[in-house]
NUPAMI-545086 format. One line per 2 residues: number of its first residue (from 1); their letters; for each residue z, x, y of N, C-alpha, C, CB. Coordinates in nm, 2 decimals, decimal comma. Atoms other than C-alpha are relative to their C-alpha. Glycine has a CB too. Layout:
BEGIN
NUM = A = Z/X/Y/Z/X/Y/Z/X/Y/Z/X/Y  ...
***
This chain:
BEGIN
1 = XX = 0,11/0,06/0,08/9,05/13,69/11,42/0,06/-0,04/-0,14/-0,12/0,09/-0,01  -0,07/0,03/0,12/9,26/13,72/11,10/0,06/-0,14/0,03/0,10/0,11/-0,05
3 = XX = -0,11/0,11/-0,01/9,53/13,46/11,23/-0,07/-0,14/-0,02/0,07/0,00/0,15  0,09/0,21/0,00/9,21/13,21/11,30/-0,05/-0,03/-0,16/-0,21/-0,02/0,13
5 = XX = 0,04/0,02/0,15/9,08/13,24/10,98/0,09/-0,01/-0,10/-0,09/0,09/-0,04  -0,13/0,08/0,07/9,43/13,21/10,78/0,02/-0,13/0,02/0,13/0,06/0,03
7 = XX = -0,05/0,09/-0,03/9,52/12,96/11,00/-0,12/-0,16/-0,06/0,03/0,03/0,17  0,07/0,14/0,05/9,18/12,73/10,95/0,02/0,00/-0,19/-0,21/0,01/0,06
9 = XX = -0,02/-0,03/0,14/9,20/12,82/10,57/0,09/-0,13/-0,07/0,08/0,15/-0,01  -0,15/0,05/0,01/9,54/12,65/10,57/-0,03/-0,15/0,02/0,12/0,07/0,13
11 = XX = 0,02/0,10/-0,07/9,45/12,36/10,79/-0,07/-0,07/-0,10/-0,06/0,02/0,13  0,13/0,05/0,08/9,15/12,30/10,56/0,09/-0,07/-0,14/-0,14/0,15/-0,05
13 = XX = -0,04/0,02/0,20/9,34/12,30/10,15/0,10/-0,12/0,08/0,11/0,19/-0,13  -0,08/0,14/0,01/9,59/12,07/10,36/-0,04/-0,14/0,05/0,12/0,02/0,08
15 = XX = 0,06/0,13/-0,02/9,35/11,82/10,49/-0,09/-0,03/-0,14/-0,10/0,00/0,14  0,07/0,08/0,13/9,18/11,81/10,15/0,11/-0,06/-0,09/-0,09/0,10/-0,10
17 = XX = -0,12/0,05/0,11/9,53/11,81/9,96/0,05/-0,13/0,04/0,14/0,09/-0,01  -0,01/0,11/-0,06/9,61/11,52/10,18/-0,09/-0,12/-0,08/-0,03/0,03/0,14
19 = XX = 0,09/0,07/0,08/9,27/11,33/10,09/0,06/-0,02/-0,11/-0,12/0,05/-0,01  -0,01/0,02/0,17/9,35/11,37/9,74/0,09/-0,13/-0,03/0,06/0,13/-0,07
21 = XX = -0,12/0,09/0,03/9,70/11,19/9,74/-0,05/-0,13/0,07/0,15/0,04/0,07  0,00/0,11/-0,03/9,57/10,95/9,96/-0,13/-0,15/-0,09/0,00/0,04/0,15
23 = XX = 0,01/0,02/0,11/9,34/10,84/9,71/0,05/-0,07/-0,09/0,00/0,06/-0,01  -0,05/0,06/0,10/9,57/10,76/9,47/0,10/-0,11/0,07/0,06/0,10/-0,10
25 = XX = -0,06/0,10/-0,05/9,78/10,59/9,71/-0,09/-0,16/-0,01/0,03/0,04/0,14  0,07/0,10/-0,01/9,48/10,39/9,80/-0,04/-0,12/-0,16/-0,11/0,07/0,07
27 = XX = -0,04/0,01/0,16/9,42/10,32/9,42/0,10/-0,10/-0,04/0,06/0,12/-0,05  -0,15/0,04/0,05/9,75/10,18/9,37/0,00/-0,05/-0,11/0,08/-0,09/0,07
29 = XX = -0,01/0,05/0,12/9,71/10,14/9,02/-0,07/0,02/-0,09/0,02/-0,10/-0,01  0,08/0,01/0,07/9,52/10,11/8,71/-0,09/-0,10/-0,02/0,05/0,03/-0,07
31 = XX = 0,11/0,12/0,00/9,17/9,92/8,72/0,05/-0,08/0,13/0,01/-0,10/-0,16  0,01/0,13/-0,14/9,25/9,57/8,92/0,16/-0,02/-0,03/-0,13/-0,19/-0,03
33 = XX = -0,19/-0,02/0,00/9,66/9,63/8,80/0,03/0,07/0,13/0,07/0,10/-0,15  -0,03/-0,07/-0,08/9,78/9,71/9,12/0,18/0,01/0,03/-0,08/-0,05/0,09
35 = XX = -0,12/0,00/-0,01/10,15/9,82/9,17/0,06/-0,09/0,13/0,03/0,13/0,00  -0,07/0,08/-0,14/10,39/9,65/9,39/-0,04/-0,19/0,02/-0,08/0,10/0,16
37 = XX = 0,03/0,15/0,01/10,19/9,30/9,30/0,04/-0,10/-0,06/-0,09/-0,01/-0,01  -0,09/0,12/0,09/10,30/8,98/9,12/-0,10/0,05/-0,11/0,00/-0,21/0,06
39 = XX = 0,04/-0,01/0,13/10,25/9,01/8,74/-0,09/-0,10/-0,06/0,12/0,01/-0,08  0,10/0,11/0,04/10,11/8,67/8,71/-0,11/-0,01/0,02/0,02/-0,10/0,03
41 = XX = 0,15/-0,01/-0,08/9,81/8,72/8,90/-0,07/0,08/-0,06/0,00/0,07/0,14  0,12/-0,04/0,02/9,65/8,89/8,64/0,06/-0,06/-0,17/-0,05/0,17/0,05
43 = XX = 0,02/0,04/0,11/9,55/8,72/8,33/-0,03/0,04/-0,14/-0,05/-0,06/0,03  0,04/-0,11/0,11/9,48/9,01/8,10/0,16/0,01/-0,04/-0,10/0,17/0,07
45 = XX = -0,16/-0,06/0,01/9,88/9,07/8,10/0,07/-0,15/-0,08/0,07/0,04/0,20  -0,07/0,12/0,09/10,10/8,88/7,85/0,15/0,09/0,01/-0,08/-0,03/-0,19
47 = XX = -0,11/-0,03/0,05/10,49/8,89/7,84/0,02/0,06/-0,09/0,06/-0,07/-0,02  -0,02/-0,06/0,14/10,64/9,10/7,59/0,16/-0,05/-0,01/-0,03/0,20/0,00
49 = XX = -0,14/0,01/0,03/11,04/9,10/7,61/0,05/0,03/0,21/0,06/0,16/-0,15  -0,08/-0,09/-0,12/11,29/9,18/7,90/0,07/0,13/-0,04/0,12/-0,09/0,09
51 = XX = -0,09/-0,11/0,02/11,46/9,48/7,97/0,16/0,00/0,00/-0,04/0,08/0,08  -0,14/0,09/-0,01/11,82/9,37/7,85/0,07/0,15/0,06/0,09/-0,08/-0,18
53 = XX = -0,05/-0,13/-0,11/11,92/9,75/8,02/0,00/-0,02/0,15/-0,10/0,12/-0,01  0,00/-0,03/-0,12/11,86/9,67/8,34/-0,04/-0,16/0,04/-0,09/0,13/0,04
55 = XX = 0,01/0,17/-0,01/11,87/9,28/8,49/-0,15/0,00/0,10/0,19/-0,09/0,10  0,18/0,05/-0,09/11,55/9,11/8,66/-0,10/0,12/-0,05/-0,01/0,02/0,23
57 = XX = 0,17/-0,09/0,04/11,30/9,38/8,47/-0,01/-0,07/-0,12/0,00/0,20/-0,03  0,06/0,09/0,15/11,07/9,21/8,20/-0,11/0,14/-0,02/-0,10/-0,21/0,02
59 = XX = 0,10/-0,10/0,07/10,81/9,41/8,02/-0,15/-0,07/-0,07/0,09/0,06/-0,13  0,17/0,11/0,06/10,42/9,28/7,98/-0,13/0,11/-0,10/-0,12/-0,07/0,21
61 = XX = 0,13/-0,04/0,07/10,16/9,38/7,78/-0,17/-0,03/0,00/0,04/-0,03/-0,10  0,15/0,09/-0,06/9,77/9,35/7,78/-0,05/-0,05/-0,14/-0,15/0,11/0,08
63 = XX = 0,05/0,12/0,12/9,60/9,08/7,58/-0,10/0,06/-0,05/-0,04/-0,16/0,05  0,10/-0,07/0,05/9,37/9,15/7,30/-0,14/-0,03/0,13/-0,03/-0,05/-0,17
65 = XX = 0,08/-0,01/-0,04/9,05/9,22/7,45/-0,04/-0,01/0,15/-0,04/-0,05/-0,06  -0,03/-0,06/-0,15/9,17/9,35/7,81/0,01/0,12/0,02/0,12/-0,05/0,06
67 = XX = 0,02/-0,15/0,02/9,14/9,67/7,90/0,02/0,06/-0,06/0,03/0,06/0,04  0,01/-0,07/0,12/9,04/9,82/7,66/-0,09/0,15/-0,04/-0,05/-0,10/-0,07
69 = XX = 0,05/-0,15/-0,04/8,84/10,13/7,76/0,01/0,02/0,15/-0,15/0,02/-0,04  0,03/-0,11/-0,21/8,79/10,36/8,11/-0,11/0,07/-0,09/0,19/0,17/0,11
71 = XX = 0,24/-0,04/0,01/8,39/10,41/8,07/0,02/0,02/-0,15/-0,10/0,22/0,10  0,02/-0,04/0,08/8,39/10,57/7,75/0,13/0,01/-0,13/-0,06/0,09/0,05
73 = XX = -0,09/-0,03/0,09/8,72/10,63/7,61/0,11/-0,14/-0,02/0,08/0,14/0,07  -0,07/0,08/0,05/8,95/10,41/7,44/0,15/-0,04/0,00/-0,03/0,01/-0,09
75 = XX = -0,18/0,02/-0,02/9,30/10,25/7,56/0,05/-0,06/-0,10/0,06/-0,10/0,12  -0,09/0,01/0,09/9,50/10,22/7,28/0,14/-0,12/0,01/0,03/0,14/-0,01
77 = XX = -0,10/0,09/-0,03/9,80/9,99/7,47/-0,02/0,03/0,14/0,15/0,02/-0,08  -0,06/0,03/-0,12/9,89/9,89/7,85/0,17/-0,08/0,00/-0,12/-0,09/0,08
79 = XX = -0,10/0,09/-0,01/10,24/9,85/7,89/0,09/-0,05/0,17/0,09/0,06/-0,10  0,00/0,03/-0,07/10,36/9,70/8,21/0,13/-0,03/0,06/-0,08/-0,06/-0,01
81 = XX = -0,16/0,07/-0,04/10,73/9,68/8,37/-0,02/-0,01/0,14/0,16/0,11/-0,04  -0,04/0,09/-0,11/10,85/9,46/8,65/0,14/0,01/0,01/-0,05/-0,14/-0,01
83 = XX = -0,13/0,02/-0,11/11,12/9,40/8,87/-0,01/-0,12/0,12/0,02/0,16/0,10  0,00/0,11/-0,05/11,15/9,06/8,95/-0,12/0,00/0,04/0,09/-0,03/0,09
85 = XX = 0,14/0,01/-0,05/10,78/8,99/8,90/-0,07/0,12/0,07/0,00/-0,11/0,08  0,04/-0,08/-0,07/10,70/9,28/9,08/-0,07/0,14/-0,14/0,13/0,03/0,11
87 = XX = 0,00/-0,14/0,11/10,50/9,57/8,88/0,04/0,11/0,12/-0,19/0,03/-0,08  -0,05/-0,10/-0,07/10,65/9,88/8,97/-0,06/0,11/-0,11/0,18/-0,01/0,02
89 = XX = 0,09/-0,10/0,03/10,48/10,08/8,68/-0,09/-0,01/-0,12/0,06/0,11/-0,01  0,11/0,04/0,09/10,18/10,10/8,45/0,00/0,10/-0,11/-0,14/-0,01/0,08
91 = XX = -0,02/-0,07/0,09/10,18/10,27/8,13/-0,13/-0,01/-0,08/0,12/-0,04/-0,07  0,16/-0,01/0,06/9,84/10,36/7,96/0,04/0,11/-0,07/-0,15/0,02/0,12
93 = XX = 0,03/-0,10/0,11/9,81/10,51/7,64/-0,15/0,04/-0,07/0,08/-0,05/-0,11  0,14/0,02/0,06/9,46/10,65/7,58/-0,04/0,10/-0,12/-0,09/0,02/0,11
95 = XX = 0,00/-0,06/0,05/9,28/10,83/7,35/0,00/0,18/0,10/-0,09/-0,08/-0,09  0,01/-0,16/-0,07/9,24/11,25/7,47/-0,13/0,02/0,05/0,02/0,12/-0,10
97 = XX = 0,17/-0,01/-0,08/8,94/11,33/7,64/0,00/0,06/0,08/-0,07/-0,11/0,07  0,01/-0,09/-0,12/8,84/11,63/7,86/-0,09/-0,09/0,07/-0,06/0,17/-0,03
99 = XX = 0,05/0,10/-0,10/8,60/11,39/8,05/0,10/-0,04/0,13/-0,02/-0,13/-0,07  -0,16/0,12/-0,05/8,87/11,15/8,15/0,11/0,11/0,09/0,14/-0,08/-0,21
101 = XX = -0,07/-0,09/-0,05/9,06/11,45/8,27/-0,07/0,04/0,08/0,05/0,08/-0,06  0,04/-0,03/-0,11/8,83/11,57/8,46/-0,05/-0,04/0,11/-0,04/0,04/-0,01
103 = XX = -0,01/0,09/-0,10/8,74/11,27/8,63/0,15/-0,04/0,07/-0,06/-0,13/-0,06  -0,12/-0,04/-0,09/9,13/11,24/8,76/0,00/0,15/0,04/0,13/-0,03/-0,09
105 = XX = 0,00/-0,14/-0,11/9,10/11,57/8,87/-0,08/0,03/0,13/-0,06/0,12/-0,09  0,09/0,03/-0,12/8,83/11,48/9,08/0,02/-0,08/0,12/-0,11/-0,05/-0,04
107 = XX = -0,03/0,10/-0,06/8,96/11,19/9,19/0,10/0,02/0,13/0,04/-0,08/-0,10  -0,15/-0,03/-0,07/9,30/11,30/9,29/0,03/0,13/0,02/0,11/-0,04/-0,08
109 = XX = -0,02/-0,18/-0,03/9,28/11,71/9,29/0,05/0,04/-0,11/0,11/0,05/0,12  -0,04/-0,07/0,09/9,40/11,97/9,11/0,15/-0,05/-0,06/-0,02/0,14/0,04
111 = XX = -0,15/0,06/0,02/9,74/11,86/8,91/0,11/0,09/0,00/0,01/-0,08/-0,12  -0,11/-0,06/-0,01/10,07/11,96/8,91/0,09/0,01/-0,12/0,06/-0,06/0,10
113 = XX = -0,11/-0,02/0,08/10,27/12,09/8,66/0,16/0,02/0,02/-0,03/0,08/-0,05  -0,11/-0,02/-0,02/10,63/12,03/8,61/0,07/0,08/-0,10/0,04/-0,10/0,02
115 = XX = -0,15/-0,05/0,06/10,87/12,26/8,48/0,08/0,00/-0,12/0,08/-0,05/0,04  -0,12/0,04/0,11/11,13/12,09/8,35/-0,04/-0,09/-0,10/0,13/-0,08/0,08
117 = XX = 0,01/0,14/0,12/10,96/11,82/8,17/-0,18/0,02/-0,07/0,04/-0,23/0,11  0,12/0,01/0,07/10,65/11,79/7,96/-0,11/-0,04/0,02/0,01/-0,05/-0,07
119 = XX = 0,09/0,10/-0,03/10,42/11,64/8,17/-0,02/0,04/0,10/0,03/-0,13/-0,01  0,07/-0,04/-0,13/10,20/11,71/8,48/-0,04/-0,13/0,08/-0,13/0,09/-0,04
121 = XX = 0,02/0,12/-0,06/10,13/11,47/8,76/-0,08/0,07/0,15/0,15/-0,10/0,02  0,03/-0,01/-0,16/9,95/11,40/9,07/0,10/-0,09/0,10/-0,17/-0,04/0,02
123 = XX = -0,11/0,07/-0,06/10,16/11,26/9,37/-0,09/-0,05/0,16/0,17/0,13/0,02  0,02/0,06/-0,16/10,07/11,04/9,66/0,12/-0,06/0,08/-0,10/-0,14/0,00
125 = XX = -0,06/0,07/-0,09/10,24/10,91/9,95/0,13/-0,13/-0,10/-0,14/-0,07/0,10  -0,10/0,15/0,03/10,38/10,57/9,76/-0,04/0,02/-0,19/-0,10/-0,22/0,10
127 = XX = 0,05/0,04/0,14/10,21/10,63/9,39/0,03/0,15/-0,05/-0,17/-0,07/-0,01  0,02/-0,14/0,06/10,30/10,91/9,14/-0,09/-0,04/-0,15/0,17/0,08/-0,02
129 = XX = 0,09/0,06/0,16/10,05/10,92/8,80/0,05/0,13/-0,04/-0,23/-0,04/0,00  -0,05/-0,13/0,06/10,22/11,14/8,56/-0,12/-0,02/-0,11/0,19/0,01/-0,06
131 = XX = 0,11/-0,02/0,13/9,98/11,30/8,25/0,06/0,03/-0,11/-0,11/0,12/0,01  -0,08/-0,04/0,11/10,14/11,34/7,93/-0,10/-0,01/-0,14/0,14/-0,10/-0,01
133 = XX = 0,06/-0,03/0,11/10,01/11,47/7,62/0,06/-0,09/-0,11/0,02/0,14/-0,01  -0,10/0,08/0,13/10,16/11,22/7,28/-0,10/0,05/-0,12/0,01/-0,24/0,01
135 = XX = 0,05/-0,01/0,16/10,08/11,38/6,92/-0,14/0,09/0,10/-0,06/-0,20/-0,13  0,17/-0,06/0,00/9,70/11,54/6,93/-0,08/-0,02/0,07/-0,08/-0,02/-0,10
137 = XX = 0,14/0,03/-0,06/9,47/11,30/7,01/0,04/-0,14/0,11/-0,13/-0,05/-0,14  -0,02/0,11/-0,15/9,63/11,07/7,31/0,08/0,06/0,10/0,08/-0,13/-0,02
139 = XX = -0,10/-0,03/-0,11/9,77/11,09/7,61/0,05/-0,15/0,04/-0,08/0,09/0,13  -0,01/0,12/-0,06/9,97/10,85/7,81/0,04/0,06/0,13/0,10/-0,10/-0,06
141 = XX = 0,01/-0,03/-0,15/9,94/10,83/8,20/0,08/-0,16/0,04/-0,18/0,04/0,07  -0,13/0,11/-0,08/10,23/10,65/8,39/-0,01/0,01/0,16/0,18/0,05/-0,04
143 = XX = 0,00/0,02/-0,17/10,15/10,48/8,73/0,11/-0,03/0,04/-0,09/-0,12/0,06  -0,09/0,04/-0,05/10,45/10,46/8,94/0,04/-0,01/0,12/0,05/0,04/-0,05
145 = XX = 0,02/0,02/-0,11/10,52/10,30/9,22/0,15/0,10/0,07/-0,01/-0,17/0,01  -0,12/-0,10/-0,03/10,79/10,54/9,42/0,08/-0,15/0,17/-0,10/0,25/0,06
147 = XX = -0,10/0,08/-0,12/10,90/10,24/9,67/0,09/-0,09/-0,08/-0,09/-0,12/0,12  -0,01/0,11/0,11/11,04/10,06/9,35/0,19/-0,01/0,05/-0,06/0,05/-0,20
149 = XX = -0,13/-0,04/-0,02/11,38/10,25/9,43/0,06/-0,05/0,10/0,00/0,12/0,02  -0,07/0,04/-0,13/11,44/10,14/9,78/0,04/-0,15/-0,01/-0,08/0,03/0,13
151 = XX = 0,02/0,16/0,03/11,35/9,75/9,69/0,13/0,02/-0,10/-0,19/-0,07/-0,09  -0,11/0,04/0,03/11,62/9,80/9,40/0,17/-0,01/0,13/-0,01/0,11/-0,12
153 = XX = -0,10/0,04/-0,02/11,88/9,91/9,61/0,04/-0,13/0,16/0,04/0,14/0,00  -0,04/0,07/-0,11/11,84/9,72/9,91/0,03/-0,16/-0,06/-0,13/0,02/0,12
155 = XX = -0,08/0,12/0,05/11,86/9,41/9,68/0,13/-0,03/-0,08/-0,08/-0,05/-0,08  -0,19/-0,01/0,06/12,22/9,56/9,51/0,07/-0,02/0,17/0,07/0,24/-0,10
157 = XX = -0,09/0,01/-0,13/12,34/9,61/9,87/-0,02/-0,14/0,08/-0,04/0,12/0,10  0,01/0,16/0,00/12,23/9,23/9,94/0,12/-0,06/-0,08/-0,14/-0,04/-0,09
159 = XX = -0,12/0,05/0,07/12,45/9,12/9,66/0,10/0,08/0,03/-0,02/-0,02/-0,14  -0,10/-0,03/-0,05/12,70/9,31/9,76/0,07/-0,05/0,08/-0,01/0,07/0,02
161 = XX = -0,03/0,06/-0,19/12,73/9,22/10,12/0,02/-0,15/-0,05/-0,17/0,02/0,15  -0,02/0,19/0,02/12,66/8,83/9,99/0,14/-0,03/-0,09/-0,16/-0,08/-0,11
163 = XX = -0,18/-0,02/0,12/12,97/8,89/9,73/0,10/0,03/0,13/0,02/0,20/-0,17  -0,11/-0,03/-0,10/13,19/9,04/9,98/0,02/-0,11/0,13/-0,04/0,14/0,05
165 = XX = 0,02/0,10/-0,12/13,13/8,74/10,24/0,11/-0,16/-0,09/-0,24/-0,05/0,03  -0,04/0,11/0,08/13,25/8,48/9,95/0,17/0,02/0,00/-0,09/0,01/-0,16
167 = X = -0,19/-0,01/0,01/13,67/8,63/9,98/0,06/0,03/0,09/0,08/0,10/-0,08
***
């Protein structure tokens, strides 16, 4: 009787922990910014610069009077990097807010703290949303797409292979 009741116990926190991530997968992003989609397709988003570190990544920003709150609280900046048009992650700086926290907590489950670095996250399948604390009274939460990695290298090993065909 113990074994059944550990065992459903188990079964249960991992079909909700599941739900949760999947969630954020489903989500994929902040508001109607959705990762993994073309940058142009949304008209709230303005160019900023490229990233001269790393080739085909640009960097966008949101236009005045684009998202500019989540219900109540106040976004301070959206910053937006690509990979060849592609958003791969969303950067939101808001103000602090136990609310706002506890609506992602709801959303996505209880969060995870890391360790090594300063910052707590929840993790789905394809999407990770890290939480980070900046100064006092903001935080910034970074959507990131986690397929961004494979798309880079499979387009280096592209040019590779297409280089190596040319001697």
């Amino acid at each position: 009787m113990r074994i059944f009741i550990t065992s459903f116990f188990l079964v249960l926190s991992i079909t909700i922990y599941g739900q949760f991530s999947d969630e954020l997968d489903k989500r994929n992003g902040f508001k109607d910014i959705k990762l993994l989609s073309e940058v142009t397709t949304y008209p709230g988003l303005e160019y900023w610069k490229d990233d001269k570190s790393k080739p085909d990544h640009a960097i966008y920003r949101s236009k005045k009077g684009n998202y500019e709150k989540i219900g109540d609280v106040e976004v301070y900046k959206i910053t937006v990097y690509t990979y060849r048009d592609l958003i791969f992650e969303i950067e939101v700086i808001t103000a602090k807010d136990e609310t706002l926290f506890r609506s992602f907590e709801k959303a996505y489950g209880k969060i995870n703290s890391s360790l090594a670095a300063s910052y707590s996250y929840w993790d789905g399948k394809n999407v990770r949303l890290n939480y980070e604390t900046v100064g006092s009274k903001k935080i910034k939460l970074t959507y990131r797409s986690k397929q961004i990695k494979q798309m880079i290298a499979l387009d280096k090993k592209k040019a590779v292979d297409s280089l190596s065909t040319e001697f």
